[in-house]
MMTF fields as JSON, N, C-alpha, C and O atoms, coordinates in Angstrom:
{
  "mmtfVersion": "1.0.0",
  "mmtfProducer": "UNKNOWN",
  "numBonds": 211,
  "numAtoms": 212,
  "numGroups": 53,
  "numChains": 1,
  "numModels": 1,
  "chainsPerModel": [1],
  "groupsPerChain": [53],
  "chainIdList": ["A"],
  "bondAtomList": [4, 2, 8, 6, 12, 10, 16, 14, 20, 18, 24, 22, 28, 26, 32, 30, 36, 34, 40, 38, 44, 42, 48, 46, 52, 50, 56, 54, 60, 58, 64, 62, 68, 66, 72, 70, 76, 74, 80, 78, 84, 82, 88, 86, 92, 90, 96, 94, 100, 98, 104, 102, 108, 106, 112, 110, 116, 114, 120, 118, 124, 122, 128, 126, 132, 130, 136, 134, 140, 138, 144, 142, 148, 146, 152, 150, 156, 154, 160, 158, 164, 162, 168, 166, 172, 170, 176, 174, 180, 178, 184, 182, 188, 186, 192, 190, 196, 194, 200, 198, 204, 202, 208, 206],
  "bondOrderList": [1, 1, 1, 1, 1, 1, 1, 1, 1, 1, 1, 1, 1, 1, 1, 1, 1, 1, 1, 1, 1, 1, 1, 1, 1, 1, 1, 1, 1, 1, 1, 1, 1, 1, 1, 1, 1, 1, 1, 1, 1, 1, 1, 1, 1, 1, 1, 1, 1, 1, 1, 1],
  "groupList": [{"groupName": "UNK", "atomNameList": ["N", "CA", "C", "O"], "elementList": ["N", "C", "C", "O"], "formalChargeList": [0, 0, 0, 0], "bondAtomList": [1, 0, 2, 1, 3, 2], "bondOrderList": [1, 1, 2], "singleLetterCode": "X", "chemCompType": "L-PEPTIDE LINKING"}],
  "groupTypeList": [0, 0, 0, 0, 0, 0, 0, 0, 0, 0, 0, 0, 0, 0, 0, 0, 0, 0, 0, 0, 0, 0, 0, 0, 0, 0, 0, 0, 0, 0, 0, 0, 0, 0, 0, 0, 0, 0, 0, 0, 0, 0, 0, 0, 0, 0, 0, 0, 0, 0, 0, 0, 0],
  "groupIdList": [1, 2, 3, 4, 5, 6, 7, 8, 9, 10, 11, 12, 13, 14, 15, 16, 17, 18, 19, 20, 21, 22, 23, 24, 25, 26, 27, 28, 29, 30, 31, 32, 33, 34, 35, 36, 37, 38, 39, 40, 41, 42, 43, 44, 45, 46, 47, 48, 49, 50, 51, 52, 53],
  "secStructList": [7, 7, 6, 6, 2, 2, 2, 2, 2, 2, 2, 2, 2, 2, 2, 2, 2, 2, 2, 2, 2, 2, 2, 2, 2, 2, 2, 2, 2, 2, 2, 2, 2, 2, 2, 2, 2, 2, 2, 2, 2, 2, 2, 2, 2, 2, 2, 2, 2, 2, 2, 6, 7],
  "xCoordList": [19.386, 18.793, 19.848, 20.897, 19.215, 20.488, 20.591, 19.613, 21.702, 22.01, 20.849, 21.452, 19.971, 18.967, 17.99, 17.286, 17.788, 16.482, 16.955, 16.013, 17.853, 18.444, 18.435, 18.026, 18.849, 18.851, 17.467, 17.254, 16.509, 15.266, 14.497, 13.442, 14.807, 14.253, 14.8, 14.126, 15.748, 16.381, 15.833, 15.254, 15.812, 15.555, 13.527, 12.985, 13.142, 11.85, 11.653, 11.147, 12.081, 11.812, 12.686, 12.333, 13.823, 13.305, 12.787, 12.787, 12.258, 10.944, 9.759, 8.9, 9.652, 8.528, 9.069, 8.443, 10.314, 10.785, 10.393, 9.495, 11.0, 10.545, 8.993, 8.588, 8.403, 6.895, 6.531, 5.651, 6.78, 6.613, 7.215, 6.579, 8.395, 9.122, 7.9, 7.592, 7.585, 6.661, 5.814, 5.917, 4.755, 3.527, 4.011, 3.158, 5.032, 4.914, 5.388, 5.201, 6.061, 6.431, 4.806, 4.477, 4.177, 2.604, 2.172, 1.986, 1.976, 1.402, 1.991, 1.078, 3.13, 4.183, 3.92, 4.796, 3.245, 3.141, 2.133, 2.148, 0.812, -0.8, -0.549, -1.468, 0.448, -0.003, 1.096, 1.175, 1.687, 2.436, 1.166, 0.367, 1.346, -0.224, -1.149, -1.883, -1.624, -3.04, -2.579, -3.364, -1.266, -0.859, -0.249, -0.437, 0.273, 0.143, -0.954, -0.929, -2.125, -3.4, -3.854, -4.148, -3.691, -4.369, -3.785, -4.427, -2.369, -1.892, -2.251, -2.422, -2.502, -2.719, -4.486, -4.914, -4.863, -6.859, -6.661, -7.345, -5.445, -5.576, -5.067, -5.446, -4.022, -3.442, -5.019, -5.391, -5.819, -6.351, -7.887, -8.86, -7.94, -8.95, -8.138, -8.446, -7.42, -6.679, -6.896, -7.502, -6.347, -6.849, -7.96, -8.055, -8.918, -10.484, -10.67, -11.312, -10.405, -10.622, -10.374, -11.198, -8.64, -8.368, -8.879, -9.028, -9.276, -10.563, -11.171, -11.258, -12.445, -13.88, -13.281, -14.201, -12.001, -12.181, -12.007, -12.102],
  "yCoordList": [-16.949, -15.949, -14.882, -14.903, -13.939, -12.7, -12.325, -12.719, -11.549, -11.626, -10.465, -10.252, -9.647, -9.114, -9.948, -9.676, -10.736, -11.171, -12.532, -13.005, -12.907, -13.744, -13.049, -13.709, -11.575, -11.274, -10.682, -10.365, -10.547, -10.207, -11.303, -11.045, -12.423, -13.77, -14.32, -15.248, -14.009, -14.112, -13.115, -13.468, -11.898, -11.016, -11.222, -11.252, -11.299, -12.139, -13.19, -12.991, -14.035, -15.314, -14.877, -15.549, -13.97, -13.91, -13.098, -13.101, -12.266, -11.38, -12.109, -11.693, -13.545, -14.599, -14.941, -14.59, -15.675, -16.127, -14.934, -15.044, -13.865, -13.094, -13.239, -13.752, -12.568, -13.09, -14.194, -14.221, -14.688, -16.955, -16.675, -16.913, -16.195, -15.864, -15.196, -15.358, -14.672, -13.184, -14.042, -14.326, -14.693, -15.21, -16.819, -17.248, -17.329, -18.318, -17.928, -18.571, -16.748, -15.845, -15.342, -15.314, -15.046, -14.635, -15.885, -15.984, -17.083, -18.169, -18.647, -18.88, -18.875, -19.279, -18.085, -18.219, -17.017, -16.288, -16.465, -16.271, -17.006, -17.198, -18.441, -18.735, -19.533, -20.511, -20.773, -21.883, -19.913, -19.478, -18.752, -19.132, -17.941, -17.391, -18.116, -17.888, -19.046, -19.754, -20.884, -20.926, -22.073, -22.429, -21.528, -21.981, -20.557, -19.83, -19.583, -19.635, -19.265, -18.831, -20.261, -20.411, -21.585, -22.971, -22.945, -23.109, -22.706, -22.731, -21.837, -22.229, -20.693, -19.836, -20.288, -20.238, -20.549, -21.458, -22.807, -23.189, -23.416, -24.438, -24.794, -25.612, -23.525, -23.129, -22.603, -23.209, -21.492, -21.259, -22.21, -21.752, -23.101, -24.616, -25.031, -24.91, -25.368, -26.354, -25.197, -25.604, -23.938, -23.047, -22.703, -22.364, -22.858, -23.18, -24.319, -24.182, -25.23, -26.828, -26.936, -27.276, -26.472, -26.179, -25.64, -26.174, -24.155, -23.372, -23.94, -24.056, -25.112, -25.415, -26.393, -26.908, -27.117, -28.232, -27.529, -28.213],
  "zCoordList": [-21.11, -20.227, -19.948, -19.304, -20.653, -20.31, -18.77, -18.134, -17.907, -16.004, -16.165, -15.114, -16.358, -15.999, -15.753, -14.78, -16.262, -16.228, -15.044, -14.408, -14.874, -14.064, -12.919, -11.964, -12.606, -11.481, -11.041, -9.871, -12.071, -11.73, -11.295, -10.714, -11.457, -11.331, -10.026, -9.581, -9.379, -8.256, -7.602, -6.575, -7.858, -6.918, -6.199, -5.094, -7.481, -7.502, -6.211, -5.106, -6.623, -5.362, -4.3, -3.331, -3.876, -2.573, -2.088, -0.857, -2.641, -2.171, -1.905, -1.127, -2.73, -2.211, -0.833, 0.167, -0.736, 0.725, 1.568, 2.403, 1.386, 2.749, 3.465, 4.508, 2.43, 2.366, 2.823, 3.683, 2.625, 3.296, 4.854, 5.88, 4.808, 6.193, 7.235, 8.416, 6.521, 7.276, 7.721, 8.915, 6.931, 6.841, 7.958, 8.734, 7.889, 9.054, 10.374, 11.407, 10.257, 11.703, 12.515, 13.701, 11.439, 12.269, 12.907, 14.119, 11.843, 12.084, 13.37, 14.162, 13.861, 14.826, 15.722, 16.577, 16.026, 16.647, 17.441, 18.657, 16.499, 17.003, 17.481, 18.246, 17.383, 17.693, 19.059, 19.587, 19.401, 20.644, 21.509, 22.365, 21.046, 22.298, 22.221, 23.183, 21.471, 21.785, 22.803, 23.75, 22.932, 23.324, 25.291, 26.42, 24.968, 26.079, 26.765, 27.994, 26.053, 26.753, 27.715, 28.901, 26.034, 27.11, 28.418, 29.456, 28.332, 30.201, 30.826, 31.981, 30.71, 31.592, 32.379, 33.532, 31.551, 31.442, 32.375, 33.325, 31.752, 32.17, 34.444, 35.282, 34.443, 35.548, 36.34, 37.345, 35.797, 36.619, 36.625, 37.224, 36.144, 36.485, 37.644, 38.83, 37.314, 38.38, 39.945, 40.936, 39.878, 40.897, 41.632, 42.811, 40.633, 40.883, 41.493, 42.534, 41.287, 41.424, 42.866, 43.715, 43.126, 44.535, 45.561, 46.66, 45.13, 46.307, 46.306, 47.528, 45.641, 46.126, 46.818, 47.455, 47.144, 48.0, 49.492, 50.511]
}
């Protein structure tokens, strides 16, 4: 394998990693706010719960 095609082949996959990087930074993003939201839901049940007594 001549270093062109070696460094095109390197340069290649980590342009996949970034991409992968990217794509589990969103994922880790949605599943931070959905997790945030349950508490915020879950805080104001419990708040509710409190006023009707």
């Amino acid at each position: 394998m001549s270093f062109d095609k070696f460094r095109i082949e390197v340069e290649n996959q980590i342009i996949k990693l970034i991409e992968r990087m990217d794509w589990l930074e969103q994922e880790l993003e949605k599943k931070v706010n959905l997790e945030f939201f349950d508490l915020i839901n879950e805080k104001r049940r419990r708040e509710i719960k409190e006023a009707k007594r």
